[in-house]
C-alpha positions as CSV (number, residue, x, y, z in Angstrom):
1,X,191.8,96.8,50.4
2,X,190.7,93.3,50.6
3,X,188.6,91.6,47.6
4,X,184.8,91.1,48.1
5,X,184.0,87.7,47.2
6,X,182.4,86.8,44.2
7,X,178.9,84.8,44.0
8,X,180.8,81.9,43.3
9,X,183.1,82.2,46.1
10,X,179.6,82.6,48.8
11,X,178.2,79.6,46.9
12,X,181.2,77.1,47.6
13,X,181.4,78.5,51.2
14,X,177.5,77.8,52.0
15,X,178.0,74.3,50.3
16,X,181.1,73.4,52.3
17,X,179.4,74.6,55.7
18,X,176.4,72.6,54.8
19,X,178.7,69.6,54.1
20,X,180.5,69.8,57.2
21,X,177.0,70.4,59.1
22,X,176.0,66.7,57.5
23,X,179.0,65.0,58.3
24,X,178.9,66.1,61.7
25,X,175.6,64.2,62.3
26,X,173.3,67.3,61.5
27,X,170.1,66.9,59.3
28,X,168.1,68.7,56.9
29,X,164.2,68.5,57.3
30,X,162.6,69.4,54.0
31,X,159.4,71.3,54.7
32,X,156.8,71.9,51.4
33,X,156.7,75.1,49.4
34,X,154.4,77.6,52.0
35,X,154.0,75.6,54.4
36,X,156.0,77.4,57.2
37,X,153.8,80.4,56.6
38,X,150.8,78.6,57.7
39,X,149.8,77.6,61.5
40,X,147.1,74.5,62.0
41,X,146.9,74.6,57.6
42,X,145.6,78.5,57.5
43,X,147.3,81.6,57.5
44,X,148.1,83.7,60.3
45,X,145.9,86.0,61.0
46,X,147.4,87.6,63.7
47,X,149.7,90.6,63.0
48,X,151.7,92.6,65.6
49,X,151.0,95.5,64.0
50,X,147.2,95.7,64.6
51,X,146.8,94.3,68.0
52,X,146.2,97.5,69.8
53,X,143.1,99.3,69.2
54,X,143.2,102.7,67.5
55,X,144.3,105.4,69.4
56,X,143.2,109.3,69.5
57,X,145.1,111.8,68.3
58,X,146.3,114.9,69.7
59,X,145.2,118.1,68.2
60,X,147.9,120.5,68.5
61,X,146.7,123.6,66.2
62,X,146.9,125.8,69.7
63,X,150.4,124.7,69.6
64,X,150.9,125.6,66.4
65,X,149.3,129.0,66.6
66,X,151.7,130.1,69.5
67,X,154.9,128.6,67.8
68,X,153.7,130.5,65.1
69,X,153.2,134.0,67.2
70,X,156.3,133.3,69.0
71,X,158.2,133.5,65.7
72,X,156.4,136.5,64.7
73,X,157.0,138.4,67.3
74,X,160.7,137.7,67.4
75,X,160.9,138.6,63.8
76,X,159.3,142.0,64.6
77,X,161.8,142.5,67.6
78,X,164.8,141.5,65.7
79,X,167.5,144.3,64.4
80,X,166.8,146.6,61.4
81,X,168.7,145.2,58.2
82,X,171.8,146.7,58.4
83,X,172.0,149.6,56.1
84,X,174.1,149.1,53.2
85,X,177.7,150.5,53.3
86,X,179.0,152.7,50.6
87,X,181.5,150.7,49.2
88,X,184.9,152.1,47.2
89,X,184.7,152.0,43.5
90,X,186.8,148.5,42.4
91,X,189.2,148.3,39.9
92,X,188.3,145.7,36.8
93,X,190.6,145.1,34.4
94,X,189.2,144.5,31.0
95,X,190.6,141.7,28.7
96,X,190.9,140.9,25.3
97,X,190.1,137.2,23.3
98,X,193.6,136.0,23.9
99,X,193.9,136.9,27.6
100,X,196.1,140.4,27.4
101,X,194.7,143.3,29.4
102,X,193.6,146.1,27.5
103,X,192.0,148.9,29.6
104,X,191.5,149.5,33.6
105,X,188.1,150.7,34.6
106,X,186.5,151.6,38.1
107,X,183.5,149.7,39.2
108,X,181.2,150.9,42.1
């Protein structure tokens, strides 16, 4: 089972990948605290979640009613409960506090 590595073990791999990204000729741009949030200096307004207008619901209480009358009826055609079976009287052995049996009874 391998090791996970511990928070100190991510934190000196992300600082050697970004030292080998400088020395390669990469660069960092520092951007201001909130800034890459905003578009032309406001916040944006537009969210994908609310660009289509509202649509109707469907009403489905008829299909409701006859899912529900379906299972009804299939309830009502289903088999009787079986009747119960007359079972044989059990034997049940009857013990004392320290586990030795003392008496045999029958049980229906």
């Amino acid at each position: 089972m391998n090791k996970r590595p511990s928070k100190r073990d991510l934190r000196d791999q992300l600082n050697q990948e970004v030292d080998d990204f400088l020395r390669q000729g990469g660069e960092v741009k520092e951007v201001a605290r909130g800034e890459t949030g905003l578009q032309n200096g406001r916040n944006n307004d537009h969210s994908l979640a609310f660009d289509k207008p509202k649509e109707e619901r469907t009403p489905l209480t008829d299909v409701l009613k006859t899912i529900d009358q379906r299972r009804e009826a299939s309830r009502k055609h289903s088999k009787p409960a079986a009747e119960k079976k007359h079972r044989r009287p059990r034997k049940k052995v009857i013990y004392d506090d320290f586990g030795e049996p003392l008496r045999i009874i029958w049980e229906e």
